[in-house]
N, C-alpha and C positions, 0 to 999 in steps of 0.2 A: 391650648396650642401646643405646649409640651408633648403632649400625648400621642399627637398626627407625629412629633418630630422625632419621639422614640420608636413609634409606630414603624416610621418611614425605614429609618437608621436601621434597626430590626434587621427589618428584609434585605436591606441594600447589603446585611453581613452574611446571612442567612443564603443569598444569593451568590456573592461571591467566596463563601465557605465550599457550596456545592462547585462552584469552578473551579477549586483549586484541588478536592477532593479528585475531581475526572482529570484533571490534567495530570496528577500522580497515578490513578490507575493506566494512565494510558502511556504514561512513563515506566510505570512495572511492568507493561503488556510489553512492551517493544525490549527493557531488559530481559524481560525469560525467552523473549525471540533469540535475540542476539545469545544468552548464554547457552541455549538448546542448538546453535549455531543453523537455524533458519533464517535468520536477517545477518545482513553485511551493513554495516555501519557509514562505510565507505563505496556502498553503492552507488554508481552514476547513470548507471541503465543505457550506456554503450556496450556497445557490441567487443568483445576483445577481439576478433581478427575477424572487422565488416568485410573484407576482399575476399574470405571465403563464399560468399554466398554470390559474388560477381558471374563465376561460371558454376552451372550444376552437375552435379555425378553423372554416372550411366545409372547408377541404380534411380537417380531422381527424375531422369528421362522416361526411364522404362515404365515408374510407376503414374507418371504426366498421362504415357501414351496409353495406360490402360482404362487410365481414368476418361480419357477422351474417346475411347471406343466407346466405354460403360453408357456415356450420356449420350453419344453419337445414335446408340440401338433405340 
């Protein structure tokens, strides 16, 4: 009976050795993001000035309305 409960014990380490192994690489992965200054730490993935996009340019028009010809043809 020993044996199945070393057996078990084993893998139960063996398994969460390998979790904790990815859970460091993927704590490295996001440190060399951040120090290569790719990732923001403090990202909320809002818009910093959403009322910009409320009204559009004339350049965004112009390119709207060529688009709408292109499909219209």
């Amino acid at each position: 009976m020993s044996g199945v409960t070393d057996t078990l014990i084993s893998i139960i380490f063996i398994i969460s050795a390998g979790l904790m192994i990815l859970i460091l690489l993927k704590l490295r992965q996001r440190n060399l993001l951040v120090s290569a200054g790719n990732f923001d730490e403090n990202y909320s993935g809002e818009a910093k000035d959403p009322g910009q996009f409320e009204e559009p340019d004339d350049d965004a028009l112009d390119e709207m309305q060529e688009l709408l010809d292109l499909a219209s043809e």
